[in-house]
C-alpha positions as CSV (number, residue, x, y, z in Angstrom):
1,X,-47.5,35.3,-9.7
2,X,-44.0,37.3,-9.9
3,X,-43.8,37.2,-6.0
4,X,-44.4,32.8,-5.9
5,X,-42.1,32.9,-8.5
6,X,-39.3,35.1,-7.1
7,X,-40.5,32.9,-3.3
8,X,-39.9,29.5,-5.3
9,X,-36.5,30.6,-6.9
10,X,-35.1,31.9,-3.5
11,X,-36.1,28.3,-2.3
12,X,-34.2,26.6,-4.9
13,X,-31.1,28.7,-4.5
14,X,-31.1,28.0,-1.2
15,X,-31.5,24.1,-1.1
16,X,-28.5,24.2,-3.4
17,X,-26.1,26.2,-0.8
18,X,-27.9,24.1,1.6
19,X,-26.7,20.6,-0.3
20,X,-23.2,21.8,-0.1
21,X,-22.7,22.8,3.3
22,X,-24.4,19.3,4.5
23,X,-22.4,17.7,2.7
24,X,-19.7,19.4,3.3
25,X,-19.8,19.8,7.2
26,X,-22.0,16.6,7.7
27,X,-23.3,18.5,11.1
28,X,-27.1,19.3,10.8
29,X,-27.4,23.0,10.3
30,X,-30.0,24.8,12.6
31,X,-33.4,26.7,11.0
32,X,-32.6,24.9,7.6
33,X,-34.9,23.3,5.6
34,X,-37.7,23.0,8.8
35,X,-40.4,24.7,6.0
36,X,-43.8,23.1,6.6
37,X,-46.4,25.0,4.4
38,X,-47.7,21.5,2.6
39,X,-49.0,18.7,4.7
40,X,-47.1,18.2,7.8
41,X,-44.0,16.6,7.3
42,X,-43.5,13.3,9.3
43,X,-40.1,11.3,8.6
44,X,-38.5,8.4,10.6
45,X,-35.8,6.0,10.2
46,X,-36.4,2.2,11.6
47,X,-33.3,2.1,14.3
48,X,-31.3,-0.8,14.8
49,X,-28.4,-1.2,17.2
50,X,-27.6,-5.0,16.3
51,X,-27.5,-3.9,12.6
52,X,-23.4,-3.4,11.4
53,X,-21.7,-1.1,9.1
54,X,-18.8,-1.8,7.7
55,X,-16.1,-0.1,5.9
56,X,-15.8,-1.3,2.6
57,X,-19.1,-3.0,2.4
58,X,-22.4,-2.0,1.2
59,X,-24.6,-0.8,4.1
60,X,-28.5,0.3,4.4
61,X,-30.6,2.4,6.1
62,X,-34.2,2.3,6.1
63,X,-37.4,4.7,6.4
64,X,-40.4,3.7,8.8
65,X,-42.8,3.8,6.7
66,X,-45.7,4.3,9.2
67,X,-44.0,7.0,10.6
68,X,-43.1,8.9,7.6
69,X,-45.5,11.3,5.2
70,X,-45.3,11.6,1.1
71,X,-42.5,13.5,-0.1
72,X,-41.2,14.1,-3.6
73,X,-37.3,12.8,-2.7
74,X,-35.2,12.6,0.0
75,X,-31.4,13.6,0.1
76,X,-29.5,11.3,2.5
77,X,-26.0,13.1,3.9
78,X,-23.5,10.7,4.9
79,X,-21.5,12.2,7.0
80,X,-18.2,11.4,5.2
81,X,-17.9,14.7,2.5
82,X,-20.6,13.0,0.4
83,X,-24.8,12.9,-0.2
84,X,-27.1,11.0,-2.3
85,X,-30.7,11.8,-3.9
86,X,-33.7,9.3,-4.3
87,X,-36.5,9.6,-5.5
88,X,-39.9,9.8,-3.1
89,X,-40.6,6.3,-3.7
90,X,-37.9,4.8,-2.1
91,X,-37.2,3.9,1.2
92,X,-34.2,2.0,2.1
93,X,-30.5,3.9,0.9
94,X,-27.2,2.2,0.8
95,X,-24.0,3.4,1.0
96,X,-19.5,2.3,0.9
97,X,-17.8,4.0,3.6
98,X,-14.2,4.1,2.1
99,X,-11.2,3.7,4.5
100,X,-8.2,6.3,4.3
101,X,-4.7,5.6,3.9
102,X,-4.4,6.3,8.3
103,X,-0.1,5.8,8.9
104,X,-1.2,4.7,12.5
105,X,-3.7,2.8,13.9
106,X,-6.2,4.1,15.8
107,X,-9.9,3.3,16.7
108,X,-11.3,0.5,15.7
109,X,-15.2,2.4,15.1
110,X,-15.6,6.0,13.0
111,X,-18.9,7.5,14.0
112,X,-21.1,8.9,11.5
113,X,-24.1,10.9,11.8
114,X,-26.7,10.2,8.6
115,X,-29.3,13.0,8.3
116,X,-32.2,11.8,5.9
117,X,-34.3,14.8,4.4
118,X,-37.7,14.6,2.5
119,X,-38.8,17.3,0.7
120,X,-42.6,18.2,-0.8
121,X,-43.1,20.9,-3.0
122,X,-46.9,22.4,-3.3
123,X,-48.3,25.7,-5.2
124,X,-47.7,27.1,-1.1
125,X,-44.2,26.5,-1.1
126,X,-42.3,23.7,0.2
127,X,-42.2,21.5,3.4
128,X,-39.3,19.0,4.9
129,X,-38.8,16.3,7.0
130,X,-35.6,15.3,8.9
131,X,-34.2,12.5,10.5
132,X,-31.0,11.5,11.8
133,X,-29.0,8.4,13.4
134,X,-25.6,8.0,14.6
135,X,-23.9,4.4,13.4
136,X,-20.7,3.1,14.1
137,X,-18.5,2.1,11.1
138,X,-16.1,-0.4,11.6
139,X,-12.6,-0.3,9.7
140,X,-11.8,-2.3,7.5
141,X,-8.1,-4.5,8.1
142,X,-5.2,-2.9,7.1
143,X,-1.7,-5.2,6.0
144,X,1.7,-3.9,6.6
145,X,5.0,-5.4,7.6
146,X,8.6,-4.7,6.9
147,X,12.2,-7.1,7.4
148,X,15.9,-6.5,7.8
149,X,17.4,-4.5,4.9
150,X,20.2,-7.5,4.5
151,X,18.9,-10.7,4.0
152,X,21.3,-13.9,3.6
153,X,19.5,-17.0,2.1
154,X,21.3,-19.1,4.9
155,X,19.8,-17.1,8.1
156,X,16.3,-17.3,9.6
157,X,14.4,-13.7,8.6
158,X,11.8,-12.3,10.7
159,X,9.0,-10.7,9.2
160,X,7.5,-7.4,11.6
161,X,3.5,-7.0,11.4
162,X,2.2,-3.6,11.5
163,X,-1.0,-4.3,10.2
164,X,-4.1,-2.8,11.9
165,X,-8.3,-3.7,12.6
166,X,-7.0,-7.7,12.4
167,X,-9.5,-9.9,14.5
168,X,-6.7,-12.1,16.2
169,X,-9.6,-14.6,17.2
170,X,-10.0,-15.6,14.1
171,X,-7.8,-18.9,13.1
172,X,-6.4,-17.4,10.1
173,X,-6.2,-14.1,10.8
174,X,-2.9,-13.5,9.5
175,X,-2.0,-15.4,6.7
176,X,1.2,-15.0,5.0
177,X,3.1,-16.0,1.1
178,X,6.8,-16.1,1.5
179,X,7.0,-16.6,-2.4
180,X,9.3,-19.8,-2.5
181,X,6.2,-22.1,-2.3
182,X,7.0,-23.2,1.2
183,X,3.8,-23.4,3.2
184,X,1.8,-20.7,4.5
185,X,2.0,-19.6,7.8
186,X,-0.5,-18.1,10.4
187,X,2.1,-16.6,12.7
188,X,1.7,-13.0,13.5
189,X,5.5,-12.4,13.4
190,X,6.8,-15.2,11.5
191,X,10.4,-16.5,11.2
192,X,11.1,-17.9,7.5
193,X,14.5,-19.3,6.1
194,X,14.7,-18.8,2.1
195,X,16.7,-22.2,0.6
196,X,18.4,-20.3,-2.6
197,X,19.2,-16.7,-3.2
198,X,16.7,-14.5,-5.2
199,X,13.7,-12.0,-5.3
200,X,10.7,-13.8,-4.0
201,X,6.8,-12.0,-3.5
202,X,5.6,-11.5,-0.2
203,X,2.2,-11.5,0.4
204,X,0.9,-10.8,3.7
205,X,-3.3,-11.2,4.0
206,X,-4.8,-10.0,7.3
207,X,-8.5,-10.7,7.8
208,X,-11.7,-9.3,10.2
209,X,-15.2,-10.2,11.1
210,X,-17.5,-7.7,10.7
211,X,-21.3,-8.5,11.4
212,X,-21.9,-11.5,9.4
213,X,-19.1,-10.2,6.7
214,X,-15.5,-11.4,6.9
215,X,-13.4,-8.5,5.2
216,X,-9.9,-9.1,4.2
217,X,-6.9,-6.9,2.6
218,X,-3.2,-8.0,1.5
219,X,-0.1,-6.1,0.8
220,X,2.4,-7.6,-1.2
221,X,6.2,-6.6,-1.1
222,X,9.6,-7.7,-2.7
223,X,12.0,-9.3,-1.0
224,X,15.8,-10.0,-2.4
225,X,17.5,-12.4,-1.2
226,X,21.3,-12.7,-1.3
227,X,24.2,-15.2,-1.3
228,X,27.7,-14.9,1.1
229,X,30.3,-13.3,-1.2
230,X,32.1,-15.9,-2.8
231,X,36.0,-14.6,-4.7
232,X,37.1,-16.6,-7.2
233,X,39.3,-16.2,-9.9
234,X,40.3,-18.3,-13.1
235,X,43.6,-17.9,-14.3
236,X,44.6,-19.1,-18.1
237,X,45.6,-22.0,-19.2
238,X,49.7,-21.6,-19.0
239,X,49.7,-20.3,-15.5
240,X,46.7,-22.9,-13.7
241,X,50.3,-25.0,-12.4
242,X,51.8,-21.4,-11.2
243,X,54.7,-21.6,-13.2
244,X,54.6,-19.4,-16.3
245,X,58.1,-17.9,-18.6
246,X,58.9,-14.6,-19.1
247,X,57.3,-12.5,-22.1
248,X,53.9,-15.0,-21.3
249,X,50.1,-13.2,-20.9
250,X,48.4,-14.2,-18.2
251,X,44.8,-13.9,-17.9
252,X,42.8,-13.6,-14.4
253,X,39.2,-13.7,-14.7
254,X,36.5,-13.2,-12.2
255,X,34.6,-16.1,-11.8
256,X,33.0,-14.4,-7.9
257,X,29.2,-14.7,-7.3
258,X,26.8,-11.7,-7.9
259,X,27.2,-11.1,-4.4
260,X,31.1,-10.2,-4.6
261,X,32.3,-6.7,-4.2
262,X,35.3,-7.3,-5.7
263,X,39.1,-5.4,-5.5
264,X,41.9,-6.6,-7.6
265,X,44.9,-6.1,-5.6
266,X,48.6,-6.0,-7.1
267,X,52.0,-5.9,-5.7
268,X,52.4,-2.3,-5.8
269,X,51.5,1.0,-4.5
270,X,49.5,2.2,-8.1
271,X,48.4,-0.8,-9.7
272,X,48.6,0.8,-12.7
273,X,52.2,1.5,-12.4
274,X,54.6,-1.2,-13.8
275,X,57.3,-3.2,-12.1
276,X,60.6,-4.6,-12.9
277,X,58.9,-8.2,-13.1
278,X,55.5,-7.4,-14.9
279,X,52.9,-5.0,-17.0
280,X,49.7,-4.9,-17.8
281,X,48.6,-5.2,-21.3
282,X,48.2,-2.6,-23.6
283,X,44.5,-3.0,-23.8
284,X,44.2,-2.3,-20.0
285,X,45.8,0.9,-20.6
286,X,43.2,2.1,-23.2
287,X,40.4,1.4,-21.0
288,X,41.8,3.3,-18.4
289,X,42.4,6.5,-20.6
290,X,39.0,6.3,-21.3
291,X,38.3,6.0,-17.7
292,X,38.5,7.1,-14.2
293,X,41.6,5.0,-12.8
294,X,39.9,3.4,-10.0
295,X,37.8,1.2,-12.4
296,X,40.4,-1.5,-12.8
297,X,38.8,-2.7,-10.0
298,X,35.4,-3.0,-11.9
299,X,37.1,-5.3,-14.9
300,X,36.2,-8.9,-14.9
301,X,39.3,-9.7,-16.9
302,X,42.8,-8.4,-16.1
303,X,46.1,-9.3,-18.3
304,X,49.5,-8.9,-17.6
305,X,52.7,-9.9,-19.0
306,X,55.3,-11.3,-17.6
307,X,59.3,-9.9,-17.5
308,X,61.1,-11.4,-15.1
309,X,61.3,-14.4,-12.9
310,X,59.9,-14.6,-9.2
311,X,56.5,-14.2,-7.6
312,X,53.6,-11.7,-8.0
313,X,52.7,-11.9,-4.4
C-alpha cells in the first residue's frame, strides 16, 4: 500500500511540472505522460482544414469520438502561454486567441500547435492519450494613422493609414469619422478640409473577413485644428481718431485670435524705458516688478500716457 501510494504521489507531482512546462513551452515534451497501465489509451481529434480560427473570436476543436477511449479529463494546451481542463465528458473545447500590441505588421497567419491530453487513472496507475493539430490563426485588423503636426482649418489634410490585416476587397474596409459630421469616407488615405477651427474626434474603423466572421477594430485620435493668426488691437475711446492731448491714457487692448503669438512693439530700444513723448502707467510697472521683464509682451492690455506731441511710430 505505501509503495502505490508513494507511485501515485510521484505521478501527481509530476503532471503538475508537467502542466507548466506545456503550457509554458507549447512544444510536446518527449517520454511525458505516454503511461498506459489502464486500458489502452486511444485519442483523436476530427481534422478540418476548411474550418477557420480567428483572433479575437471564439474557436473549437473537436474529439473523434470513435477514435478516442474513456478518460477521466483531458487538458487541452494552446500553444499561446495558456491550458484548459475538461472534464471526461466533454468533447469539443473552445478557445480566444488574443492579438498583441505588434508595432509592425507582419504575417497575416500565427501558427499554433494544440496538444489534447486524456488522462485515466486505475488502482494500476495511470494511462494517457495525446493528440495534436497544427491550425493557422488569422490576425485580427489593426487601425492606425497619423497627420501633419500643423493643421490650418483652410488647407486640405491628409490622413496616413498604417493600419495592418485590413481585407482591401471588402467595400468598406476602411471607414473613417473626421468628427465635424461631414460624410464618411472609404478612402484608404483620405484628404479632408475641416470648415471652422477646433478639436474634432477621429475615428478610423478598419475591417476583415475571417471565415464566415467579419472582425473589425477602430482607433480614435484628436485632432486640433487651428485658425491663421489674426493681430488686432482696440485702442480707447479718445485715441480711435489718432489724435489724443498730452497728459491723456491710452489704452491698447488685444483683440488677436487664439491663434496669435503676439509681441507689443514700442518705439524704443527697452520698452520699458520711457521717452521724452510717453510712459507707461504705473500699474504696468508693478506687474513688471513682480515679473520677468519680457512678459509685457504676454499682457492683453497695455496703457500709456501721453507727454508730448508727435507720433508713437
Amino acid at each position: 500500500m505505501k509503495i502505490s501510494g508513494i507511485k501515485i504521489s510521484l505521478i501527481l507531482v509530476f503532471l503538475i511540472l508537467f502542466e507548466y512546462i506545456y503550457a509554458q513551452n507549447c512544444t510536446p515534451q518527449p517520454n511525458i505522460c505516454f503511461d498506459s497501465n489502464c486500458t489502452p489509451p486511444r485519442l483523436a481529434l476530427i481534422t478540418d482544414p476548411n474550418i477557420s480560427f480567428c483572433q479575437g473570436l471564439s474557436s473549437t476543436i473537436t474529439l473523434d469520438l470513435n477514435q478516442t477511449s474513456t478518460f477521466d479529463s483531458f487538458y487541452v494546451y494552446w500553444c499561446d502561454g495558456t491550458f484548459d481542463k475538461y472534464p471526461g465528458t466533454q468533447a469539443t473545447f473552445s478557445h480566444v486567441y488574443e492579438g498583441v500590441n505588434e508595432t509592425t505588421c507582419a504575417d497575416l497567419y500565427s501558427l499554433h500547435t494544440i496538444t489534447v491530453v486524456g488522462r485515466q487513472f486505475c488502482s494500476q496507475g495511470l494511462s494517457c492519450g495525446n493528440a495534436s493539430t497544427t491550425i493557422r490563426v488569422q490576425k485580427k485588423p489593426i487601425a492606425r494613422f497619423s497627420f501633419p503636426n500643423q493643421l490650418c482649418y483652410t488647407k486640405e489634410i491628409t490622413f496616413t493609414n498604417s493600419s495592418c490585416y485590413v481585407d482591401e476587397a471588402l467595400p468598406d474596409a476602411y471607414i473613417w469619422d473626421f468628427g465635424d459630421g461631414s460624410p464618411f469616407s472609404n478612402q484608404k488615405n483620405p484628404r479632408h478640409k475641416y470648415n471652422s477651427p477646433g478639436t474634432y474626434q477621429v475615428k478610423l474603423t478598419v475591417k476583415s473577413k475571417c471565415g464566415q466572421s467579419e472582425i473589425s477594430a477602430s482607433n480614435t485620435l484628436n485632432i486640433t485644428v487651428v485658425d491663421q493668426p489674426n493681430a488686432i488691437v482696440e485702442l480707447s475711446s479718445n485715441a480711435r481718431d489718432s489724435i489724443v492731448c498730452i497728459g491723456d491714457t491710452v489704452t491698447m487692448i488685444n483683440k488677436s485670435n487664439q491663434w496669435s503669438n503676439i509681441t507689443w512693439t514700442f518705439p524704443s530700444n527697452n520698452i520699458l524705458t520711457d521717452t521724452s513723448r510717453w510712459k507707461l502707467t504705473s500699474d504696468i510697472r508693478k506687474l513688471e516688478k513682480r515679473t520677468p521683464i519680457d512678459t509685457i509682451n504676454k499682457l492683453d492690455t497695455i496703457r500709456f500716457i501721453v507727454l508730448q506731441k508727435g507720433t508713437l511710430r
